[in-house]
N, C-alpha and C positions, 0 to 999 in steps of 0.2 A: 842744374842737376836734374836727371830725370825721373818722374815717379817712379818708374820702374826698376830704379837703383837703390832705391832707398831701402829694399830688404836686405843687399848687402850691407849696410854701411849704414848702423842704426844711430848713428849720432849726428843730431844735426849740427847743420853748416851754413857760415854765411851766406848767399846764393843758393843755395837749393831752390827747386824749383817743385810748382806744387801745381796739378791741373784744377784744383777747389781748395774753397774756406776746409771742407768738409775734412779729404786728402789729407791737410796739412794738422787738424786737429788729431785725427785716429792717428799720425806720424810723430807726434810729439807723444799722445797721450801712452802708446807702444814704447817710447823711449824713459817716460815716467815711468812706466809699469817696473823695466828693468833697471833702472837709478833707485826705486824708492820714494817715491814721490807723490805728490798730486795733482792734478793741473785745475785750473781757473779760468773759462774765458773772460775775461777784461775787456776794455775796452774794443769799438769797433767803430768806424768809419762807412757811408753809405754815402752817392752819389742822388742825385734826383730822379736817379730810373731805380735807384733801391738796391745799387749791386754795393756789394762791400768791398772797398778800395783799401782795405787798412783792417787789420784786429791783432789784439798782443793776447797772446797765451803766458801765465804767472804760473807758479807755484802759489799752491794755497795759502801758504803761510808767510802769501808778501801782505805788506802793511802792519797795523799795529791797533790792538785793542783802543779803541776808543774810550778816554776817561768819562766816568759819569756825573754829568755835571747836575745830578736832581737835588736838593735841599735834602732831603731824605734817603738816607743809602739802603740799597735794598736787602733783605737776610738772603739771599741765595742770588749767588753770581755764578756766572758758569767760569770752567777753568780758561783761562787765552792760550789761544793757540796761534795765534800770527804769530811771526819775529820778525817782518822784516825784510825777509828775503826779497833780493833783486833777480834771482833765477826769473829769466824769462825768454820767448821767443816772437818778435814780430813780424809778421808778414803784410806785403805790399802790394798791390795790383799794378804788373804793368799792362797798360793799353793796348803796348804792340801786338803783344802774344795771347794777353787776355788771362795771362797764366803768372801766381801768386810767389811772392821769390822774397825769402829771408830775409828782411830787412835789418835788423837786428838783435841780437842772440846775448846773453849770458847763462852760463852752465853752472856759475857757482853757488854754491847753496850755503846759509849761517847754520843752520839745523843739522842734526842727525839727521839720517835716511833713514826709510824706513827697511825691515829685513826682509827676503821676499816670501816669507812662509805669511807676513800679515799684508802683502802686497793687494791679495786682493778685497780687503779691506777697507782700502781708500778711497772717497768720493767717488774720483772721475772714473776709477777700474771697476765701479757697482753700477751696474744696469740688467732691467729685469726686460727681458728677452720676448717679442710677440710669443714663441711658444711657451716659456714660461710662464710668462700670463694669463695665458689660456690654462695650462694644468692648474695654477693658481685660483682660479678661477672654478672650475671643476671640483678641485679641492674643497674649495667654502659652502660651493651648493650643497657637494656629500655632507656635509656635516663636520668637515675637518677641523678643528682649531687651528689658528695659524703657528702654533710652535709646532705641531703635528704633520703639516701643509710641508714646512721649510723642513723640516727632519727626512719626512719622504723623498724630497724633489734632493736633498742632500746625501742620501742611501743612494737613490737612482744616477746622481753624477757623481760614485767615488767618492765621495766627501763632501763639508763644507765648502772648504776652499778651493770646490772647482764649479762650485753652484752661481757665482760670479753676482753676488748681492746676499745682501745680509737680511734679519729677519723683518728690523725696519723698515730695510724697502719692500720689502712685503706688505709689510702694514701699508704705510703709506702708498702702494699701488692701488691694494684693495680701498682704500678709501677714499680715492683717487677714483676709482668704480662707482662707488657707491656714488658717490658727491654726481655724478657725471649720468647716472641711472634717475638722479632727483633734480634734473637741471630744469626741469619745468617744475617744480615742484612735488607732493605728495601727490595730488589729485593729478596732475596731468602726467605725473610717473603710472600711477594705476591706471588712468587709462590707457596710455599707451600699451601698459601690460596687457588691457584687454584687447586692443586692439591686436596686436601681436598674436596671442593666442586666437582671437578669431580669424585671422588670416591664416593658420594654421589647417584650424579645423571651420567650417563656418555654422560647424552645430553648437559652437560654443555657445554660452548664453551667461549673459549678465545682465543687471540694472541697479542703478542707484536713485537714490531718493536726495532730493535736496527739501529745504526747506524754504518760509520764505525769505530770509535771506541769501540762497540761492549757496549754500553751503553743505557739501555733504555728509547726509546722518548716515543712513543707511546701503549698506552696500551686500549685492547679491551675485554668486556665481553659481554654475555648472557646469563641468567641460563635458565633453561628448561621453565621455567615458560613464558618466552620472548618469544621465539620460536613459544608458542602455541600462545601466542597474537597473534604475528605478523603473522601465520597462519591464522588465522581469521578475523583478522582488519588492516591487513599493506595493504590494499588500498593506504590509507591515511597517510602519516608519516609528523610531525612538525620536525624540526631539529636545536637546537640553541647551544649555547655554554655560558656559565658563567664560572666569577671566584671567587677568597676567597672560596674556597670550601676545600682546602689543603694547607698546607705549605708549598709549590712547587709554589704556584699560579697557576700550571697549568689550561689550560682552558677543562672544563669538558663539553664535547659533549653526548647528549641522544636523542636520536632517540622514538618518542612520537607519539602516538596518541590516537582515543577511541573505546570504546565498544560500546557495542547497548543501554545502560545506559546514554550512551556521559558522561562516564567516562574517568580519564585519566585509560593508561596504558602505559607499557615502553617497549618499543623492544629491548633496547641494548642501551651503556652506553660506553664512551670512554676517557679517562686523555689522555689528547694532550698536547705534548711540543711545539705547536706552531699552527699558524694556516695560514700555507702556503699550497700553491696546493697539493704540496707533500703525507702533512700529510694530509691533504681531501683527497685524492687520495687514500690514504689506507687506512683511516675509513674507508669510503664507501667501498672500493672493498673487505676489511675482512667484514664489515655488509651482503651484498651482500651472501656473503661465507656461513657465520656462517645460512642466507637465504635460502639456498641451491639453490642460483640465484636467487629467486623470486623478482621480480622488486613490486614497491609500481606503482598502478596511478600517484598520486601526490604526490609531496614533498612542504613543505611549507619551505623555511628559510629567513633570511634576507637580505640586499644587499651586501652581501659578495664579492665579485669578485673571491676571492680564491674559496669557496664553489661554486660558479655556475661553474668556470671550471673545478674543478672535478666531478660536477653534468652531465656533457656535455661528459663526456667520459665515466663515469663508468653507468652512467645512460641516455642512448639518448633518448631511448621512454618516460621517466614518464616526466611527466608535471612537470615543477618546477615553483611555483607561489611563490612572493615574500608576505610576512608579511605586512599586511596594518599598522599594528602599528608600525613597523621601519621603512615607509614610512615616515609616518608622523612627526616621530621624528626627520629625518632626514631634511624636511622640515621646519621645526622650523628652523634645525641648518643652512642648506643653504640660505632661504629666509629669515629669522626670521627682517632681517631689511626691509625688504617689507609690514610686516607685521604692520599695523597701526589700530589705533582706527576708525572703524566704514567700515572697507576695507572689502569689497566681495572675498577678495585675498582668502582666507582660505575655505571661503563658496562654492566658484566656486572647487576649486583644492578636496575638499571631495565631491560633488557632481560628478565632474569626474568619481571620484574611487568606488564610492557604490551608485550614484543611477540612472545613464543615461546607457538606456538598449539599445540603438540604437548606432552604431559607427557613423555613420551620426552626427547623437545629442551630439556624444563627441567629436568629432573632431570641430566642428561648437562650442561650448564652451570652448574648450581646446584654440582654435586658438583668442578669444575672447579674452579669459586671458591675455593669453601670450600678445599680440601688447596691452591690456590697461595697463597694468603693466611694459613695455618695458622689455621683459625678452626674447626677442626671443634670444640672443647671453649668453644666463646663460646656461654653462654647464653641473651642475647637471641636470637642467629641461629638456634640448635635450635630455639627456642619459637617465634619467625617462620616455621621451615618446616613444624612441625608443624600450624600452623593455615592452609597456603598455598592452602586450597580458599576461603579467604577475601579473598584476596588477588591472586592470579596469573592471570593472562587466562587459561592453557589449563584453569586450571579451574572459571573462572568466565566462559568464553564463551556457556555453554547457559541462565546466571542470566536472570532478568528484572529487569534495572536500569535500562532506559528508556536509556540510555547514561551514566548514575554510575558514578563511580569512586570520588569523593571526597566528600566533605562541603564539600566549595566554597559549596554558596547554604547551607548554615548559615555558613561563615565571611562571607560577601557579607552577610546578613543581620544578622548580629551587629556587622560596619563600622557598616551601616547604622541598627543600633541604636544604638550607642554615640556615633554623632552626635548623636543627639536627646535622650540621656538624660546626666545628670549623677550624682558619686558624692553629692550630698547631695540628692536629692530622694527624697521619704518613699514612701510604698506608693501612699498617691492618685497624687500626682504621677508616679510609675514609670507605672502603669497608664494615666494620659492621655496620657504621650509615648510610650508603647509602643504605644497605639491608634493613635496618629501614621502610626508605622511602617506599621501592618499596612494602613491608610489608603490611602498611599502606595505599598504593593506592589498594594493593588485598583485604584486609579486609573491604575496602567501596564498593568493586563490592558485598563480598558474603553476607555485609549486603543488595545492592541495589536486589540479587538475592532473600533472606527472604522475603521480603520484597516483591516482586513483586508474589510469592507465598500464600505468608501470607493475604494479601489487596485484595479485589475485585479491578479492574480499578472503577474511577469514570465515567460513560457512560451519557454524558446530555441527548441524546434521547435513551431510552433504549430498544426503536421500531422501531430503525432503523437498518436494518439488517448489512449494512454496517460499522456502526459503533461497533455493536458487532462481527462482524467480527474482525475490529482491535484491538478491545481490548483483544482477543485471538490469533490473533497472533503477534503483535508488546511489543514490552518492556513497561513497564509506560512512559518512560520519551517521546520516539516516538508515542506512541499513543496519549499521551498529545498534541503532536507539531500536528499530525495528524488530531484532533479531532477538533483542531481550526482551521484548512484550512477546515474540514467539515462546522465549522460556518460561514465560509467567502464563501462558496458555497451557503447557503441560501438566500447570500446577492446578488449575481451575476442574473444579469437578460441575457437573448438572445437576441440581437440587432438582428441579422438577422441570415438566414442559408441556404446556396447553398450546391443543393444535385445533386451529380455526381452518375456514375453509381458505383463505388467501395464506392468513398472517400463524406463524407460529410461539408465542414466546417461550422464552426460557429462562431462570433463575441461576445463576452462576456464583459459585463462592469458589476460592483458594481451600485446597483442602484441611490445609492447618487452620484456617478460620480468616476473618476479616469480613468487611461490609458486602452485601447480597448485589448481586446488579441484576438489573432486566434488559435483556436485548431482545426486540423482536425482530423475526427474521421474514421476511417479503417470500413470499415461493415462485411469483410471477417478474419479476424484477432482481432476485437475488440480493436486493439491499436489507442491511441488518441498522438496528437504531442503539444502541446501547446507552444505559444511562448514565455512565462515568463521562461520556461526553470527547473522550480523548482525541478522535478523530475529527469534530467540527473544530475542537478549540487549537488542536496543536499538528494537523494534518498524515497522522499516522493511527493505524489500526491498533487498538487496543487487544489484551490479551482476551478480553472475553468474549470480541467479537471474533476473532481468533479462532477459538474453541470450537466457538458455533459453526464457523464455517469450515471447518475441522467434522463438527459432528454431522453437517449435514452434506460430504462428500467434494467440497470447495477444495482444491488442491493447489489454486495460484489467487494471487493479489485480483479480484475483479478491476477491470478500467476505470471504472467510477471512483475508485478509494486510491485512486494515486495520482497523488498531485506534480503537476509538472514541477512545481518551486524545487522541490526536493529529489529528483530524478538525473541521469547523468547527464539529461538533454536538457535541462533547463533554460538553456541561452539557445535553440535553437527559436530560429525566426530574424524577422527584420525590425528595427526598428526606425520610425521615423518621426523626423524634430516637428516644432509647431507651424511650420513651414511645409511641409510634404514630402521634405526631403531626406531619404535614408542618410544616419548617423552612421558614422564609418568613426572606430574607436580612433584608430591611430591612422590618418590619412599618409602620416611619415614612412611606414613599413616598409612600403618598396624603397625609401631613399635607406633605412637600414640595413634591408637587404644589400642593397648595391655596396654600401658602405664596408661590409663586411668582406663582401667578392674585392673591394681596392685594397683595404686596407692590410693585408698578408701581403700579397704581390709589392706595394711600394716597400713596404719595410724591409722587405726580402732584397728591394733593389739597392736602397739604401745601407743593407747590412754589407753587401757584397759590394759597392762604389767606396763605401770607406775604408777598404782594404788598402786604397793605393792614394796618391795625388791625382795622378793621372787619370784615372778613373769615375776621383770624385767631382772633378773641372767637369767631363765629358756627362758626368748624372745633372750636375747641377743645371747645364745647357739645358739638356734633353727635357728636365721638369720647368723651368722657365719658360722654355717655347710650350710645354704642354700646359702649363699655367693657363698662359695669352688667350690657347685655343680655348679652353673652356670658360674662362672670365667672358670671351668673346659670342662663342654662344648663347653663354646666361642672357646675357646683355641684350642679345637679340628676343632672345625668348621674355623678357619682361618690356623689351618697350609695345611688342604689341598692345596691350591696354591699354598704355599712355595715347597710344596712337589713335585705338576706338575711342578714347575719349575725347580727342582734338575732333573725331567727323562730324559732333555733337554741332546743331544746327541755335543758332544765337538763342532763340526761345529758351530749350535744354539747359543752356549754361545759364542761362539767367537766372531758372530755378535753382538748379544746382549750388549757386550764388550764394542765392537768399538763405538755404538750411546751411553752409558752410561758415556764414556771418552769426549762426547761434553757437556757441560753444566756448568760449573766452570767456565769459564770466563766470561762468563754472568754475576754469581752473585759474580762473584769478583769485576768487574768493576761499576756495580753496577746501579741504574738510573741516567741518564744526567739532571743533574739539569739544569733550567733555568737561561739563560745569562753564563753558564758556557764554553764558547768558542765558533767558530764558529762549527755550525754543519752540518755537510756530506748530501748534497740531496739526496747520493746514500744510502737506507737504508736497513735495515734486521728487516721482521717480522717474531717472531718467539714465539711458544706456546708450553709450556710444563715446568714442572719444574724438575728440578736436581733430581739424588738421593742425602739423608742425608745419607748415607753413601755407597761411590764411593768403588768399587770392584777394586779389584787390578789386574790389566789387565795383560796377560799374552802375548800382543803383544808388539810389540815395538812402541814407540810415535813417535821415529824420522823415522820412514817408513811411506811411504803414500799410503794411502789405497785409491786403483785402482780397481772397477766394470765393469766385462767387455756387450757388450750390446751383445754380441753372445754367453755367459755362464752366462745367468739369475740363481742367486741361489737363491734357499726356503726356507722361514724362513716362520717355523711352527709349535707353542708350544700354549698349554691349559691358563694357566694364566699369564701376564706379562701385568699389571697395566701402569705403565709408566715409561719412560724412557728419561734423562736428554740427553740433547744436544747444542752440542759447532759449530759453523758456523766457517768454516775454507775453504776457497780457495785450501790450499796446500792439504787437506784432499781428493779431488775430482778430477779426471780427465776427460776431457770432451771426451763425444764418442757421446750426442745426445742432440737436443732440446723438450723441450715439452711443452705444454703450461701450465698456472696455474690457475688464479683467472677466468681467460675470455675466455677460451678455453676449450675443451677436455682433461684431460687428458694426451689419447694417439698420441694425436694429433703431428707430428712430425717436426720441424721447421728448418732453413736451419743448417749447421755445422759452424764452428765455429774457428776460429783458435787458436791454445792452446797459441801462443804468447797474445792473446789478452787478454786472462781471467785473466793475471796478473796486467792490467790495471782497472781492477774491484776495486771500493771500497771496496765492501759490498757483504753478501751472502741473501738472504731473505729467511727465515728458516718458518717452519709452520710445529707442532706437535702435534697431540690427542692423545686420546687413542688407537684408530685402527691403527693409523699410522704416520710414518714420514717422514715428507719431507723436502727438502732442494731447493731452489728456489733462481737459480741467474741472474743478468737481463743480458739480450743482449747484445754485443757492440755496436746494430744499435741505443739503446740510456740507460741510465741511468736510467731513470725510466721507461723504457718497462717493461710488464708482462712477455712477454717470459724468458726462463731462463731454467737451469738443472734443472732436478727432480731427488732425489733419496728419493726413496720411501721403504719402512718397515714394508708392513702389517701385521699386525695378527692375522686379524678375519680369515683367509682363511688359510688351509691348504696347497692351492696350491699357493702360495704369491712368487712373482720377487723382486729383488732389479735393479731399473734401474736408471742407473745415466745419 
């Protein structure tokens, strides 16, 4: 019988004839569907070329529960569902035809059927569909839950039972994913993740640290997206750390601050296996990197003592102010039994910290405190005042903190986080709900941007030149803040005014009363200084210089007093990575763009091809062949590099070799879990991830590969993506110093003696795309920066390898 009879005549039959195994099972399993049934493949038959001469299709429910023959009967057995049944269909390979033919058939069933409203319920009629998978798939990333996931995809096909699987196989698909996303492992899953995203964008940036048993602690990111922030608004950076964020517990560090919106945004993100100087010590100095050096002004974080001393070394200029809100908390925790009904304790100790603008005035209150409270020999409160230039408005009014205090949008953000993430998802999974996140804080800027486009500002005086000034060049949220120090300039009267030959001052009070200011005003420069400080510390004009410029004919914002962070232009410019090369946020844009011009047009063809049979045969063709053509394209278009990389001359691939031979024991060993022994202070950061499939080297492993610094060789080929790397001591021999995170380069440091490098723990490795390096520390201490370099560029033609 021919396949193409069989939609007549859905009952099989002796002889029937079948052009595949495949043919014959969807023919049976079609015939299941409408009996009630389930099908089984059983047994099967194969020849020494591998073809299948023979297979029996069953009902599920042939055979019989197997008795359990344990000593010990178990408390929970599941229900049996065999009986037995002989329902089945075999098929046969003949040779002549090459083509599969009934062997033989029984139809009768011991069992009820099942009815067809649970028809699709049954094993063999549940499969979850390439496109279903993908929506599935889509779904988890959002944030779906999987009963949420199957509800939707069941609203979207009419119901349940035409969604063609059930909610288990759902489950079991996605974790089926998952399982399949960690088939290298944790560590060689996250690389891959990095690598993916670098190939993406190649401004991405990462690096991890191993220790020395070559296991990873510490891990650092920034995608391109970061970068440009932190180009624009890393003046200012909040820096905190939380946990529960993984199932690791590790503590998760982000580096925060905002836009001209005083939105949040994220510069860079870090999974810490601890939180010793150490590991601060290379957050910071890889942020720094990933930087290309640019220091922030200020840093906000908590009273950490690890974080301030590696704040103190990797960062000696930027201002480091502590968090008023873990002040305070902490105060709870040291004085809290000080603290009594009806006590000034609390009232005195925050007026300290946010509202006495004279140090005179807080030391004369500070010192008040303390001897009525008897607290002068209390060691937390010493040590809090000795560090009060970190802390206390009068002497952090002249800082540039954009107007922080706290560490607020790290705690906002860490909420925010911990919504999205759970404590058992692995390293992949962290890293896509954490993208989630940072998703999420971009898509409130490019509404806060619509938005600021879209809306006229509200202008209270719409005759006042200066105020429409601001409101064309300052954002909403800054002009708002602007526009009520306008108001509070109405309010301000001039107590008096000494006029010098340059300089003028002036004495300013609110007319209902409050504290006196003095602003002097410049006659040759037009700059005014005022002593509330508002404009150095939080980058907007105060009311009373305001006034002044008000009294002395000033009718728009001078240039000098408006800062670009806070303006509608604030993103205007380039930015460019440690590399030289402009950061481009979203390199994908035009592939969206286009995606948006297809994606109407197919659906449109598709809406209109399922109207008939006829019609749909004729769509299905026309996307098949147009499939091939662009599968076919792609295809051309990606082996070129394959191709620049085969022209590479025997020397080229040799090297090549050698740095591809480093990286397997990384992700063999794997990440160092927490509590999991003691771990090494001496450590290895290092960024890149493995090939997934390592070339088979043509050198030998137990020879050690020696660069010499008086025979620099070049390594210089068209495309070569990235390349895995293994940190080895025995691999390097030392001929030079050079500096790394905090130095030059080329910079050259003293020699070394080769007895000593065997006392080394650890190597500290660091890999991009343009290049690789290997980075090991001094003997003058353990965690010194100095160290070897061997470096592997190859954007340059004319590229050294110096070790």
């Amino acid at each position: 019988m021919d396949c193409s009879k069989l939609a007549e005549n859905g009952t099989p039959e002796l002889g029937m004839e079948f052009n595949s195994e495949e043919d014959a099972y969807k023919f049976y399993n079609k015939y299941a569907f409408k009996m009630g049934f389930s099908v089984r493949k059983d047994y099967l038959n194969k020849d020494k070329d591998g073809v299948t001469t023979s297979r029996r299709y069953s009902c599920c429910k042939e055979g019989v529960k197997r008795k359990y023959e344990g000593d010990v009967m178990p408390k929970r057995t599941r229900a049996p569902t065999k009986t037995g049944c002989g329902a089945k269909m075999v098929i046969v390979l003949f040779r002549g035809t090459m083509k599969y033919h009934v062997h033989d058939l029984v139809l009768e069933h011991n069992h009820e059927l099942h009815i067809a409203q649970c028809a699709h319920m049954m094993p063999s009629q549940r499969k979850v569909s390439v496109a279903q998978g993908f929506q599935a798939e889509i779904s988890e990333d959002a944030g779906l839950s999987l009963k949420q996931s199957h509800e939707l995809m069941g609203t979207e096909a009419g119901g349940m039972g035409n969604v063609g699987y059930t909610r288990d196989d759902l489950k079991r698909y996605l974790r089926t994913r998952r399982e399949r996303s960690l088939k290298y492992g944790e560590a060689g899953s996250m690389l891959n993740y990095f690598q993916e995203q670098t190939l993406e964008n190649p401004s991405f940036f990462h690096a991890v640290q191993l220790d020395c048993e070559e296991q990873i602690t510490n891990i650092f990111w920034a995608d391109a997206g970061m970068l440009i922030d932190y180009n624009f608004f890393g003046d200012v950076v909040t820096f905190d750390t939380t946990y529960k964020t993984n199932k690791e517990y590790r503590p998760l560090g982000v580096f925060v601050g905002f836009n001209q919106h005083r939105q949040i945004v994220i510069f860079g993100a870090a999974l810490m296996y601890d939180e010793t100087i150490d590991s601060f010590k290379w957050v910071f100095g890889t942020f720094l990197e990933a930087m290309c050096g640019k220091h922030p002004n200020t840093i906000l974080t908590d009273q950490d003592h690890a974080m301030a001393a590696a704040l103190s070394i990797f960062m000696p200029e930027t201002f480091h102010g502590l968090c008023t809100f873990h002040i305070r908390r902490n105060f709870m925790k040291h004085l809290g039994n000080h603290y009594k009904e009806n006590s000034d304790f609390p009232y005195m100790f925050g007026a300290c910290m946010y509202e006495f603008e004279e140090v005179e005035q807080f030391n004369r209150v500070w010192e008040a405190m303390v001897k009525k409270h008897n607290l002068k020999n209390n060691e937390w409160l010493s040590g809090l005042y000795k560090i009060r230039d970190k802390w206390a408005r009068c002497m952090m009014k002249e800082r540039w903190t954009a107007g922080m205090r706290s560490t607020q949008l790290s705690e906002s953000l860490n909420a925010a986080i911990k919504n999205h993430l759970k404590l058992d998802h692995d390293l992949v999974q962290f890293f896509r709900h954490f993208n989630r996140v940072v998703d999420e804080k971009r898509n409130n800027e490019l509404i806060a941007e619509y938005e600021m486009r879209q809306k006229l500002p509200m202008v209270g005086l719409r005759q006042t030149p200066m105020l429409v000034h601001a409101s064309e060049t300052y954002s909403p949220t800054v002009f708002v803040a602007f526009q009520n120090e306008y108001g509070e300039s109405t309010a301000m009267v001039i107590l008096r005014q000494q006029d010098a030959a340059m300089f003028v001052e002036f004495a300013v009070m609110r007319y209902d009363g409050g504290p006196e200011r003095t602003i002097v005003f410049n006659r040759n420069d037009l700059s005014v200084r005022c002593s509330y400080k508002k404009y150095e510390n939080e980058g907007i004009l105060c009311g009373h210089a305001l006034k002044v410029f008000d009294t002395v004919g000033i009718k728009i914002i001078p240039p000098e007093y408006i800062k670009r962070r806070w303006t509608k232009r604030a993103r205007a410019g380039d930015c460019f990575d440690r590399r030289g090369q402009e950061v481009v946020a979203d390199p994908k844009v035009m592939i969206s763009t286009r995606y948006r011009e297809l994606a109407p047009a197919m659906i449109k063809v598709a809406t209109r091809a399922a109207m008939s049979e006829d019609t749909c045969k004729v769509a299905i063709t026309v996307i098949s062949d147009l499939s091939k053509r662009v599968e076919l394209l792609l295809s051309e278009s990606e082996e070129q590099p394959l191709q620049n990389q085969k022209n590479l001359n025997m020397e080229e691939r040799d090297k090549i070799e050698i740095v591809n031979e480093m990286g397997e024991a990384v992700v063999a060993r794997g990440i160092k879990k927490r509590g999991g022994g003691k771990k090494s202070r001496v450590m290895r950061s290092w960024v890149d991830k493995f090939d997934r499939v390592k070339r088979k080297s043509r050198l030998s492993r137990t020879t050690q590969t020696t660069v010499s610094d008086s025979e620099p060789t070049s390594v210089s080929f068209e495309e070569y993506m990235f390349m895995g790397c293994r940190s080895s001591t025995d691999s390097v021999s030392t001929h030079s110093m050079s500096q790394t995170v905090n130095g030059p380069p080329n910079a050259v440091a003293p020699d070394i003696d080769e007895s000593q490098t065997e006392e080394r723990g650890a190597i500290s490795t660091h890999c991009d795309v343009d290049a690789y390096h290997v980075f090991a520390p001094s003997p003058q201490g353990r965690n010194n920066t100095q160290g070897l370099q061997l470096r592997v560029d190859v954007t340059s033609p004319q590229n050294e390898v110096d070790e």
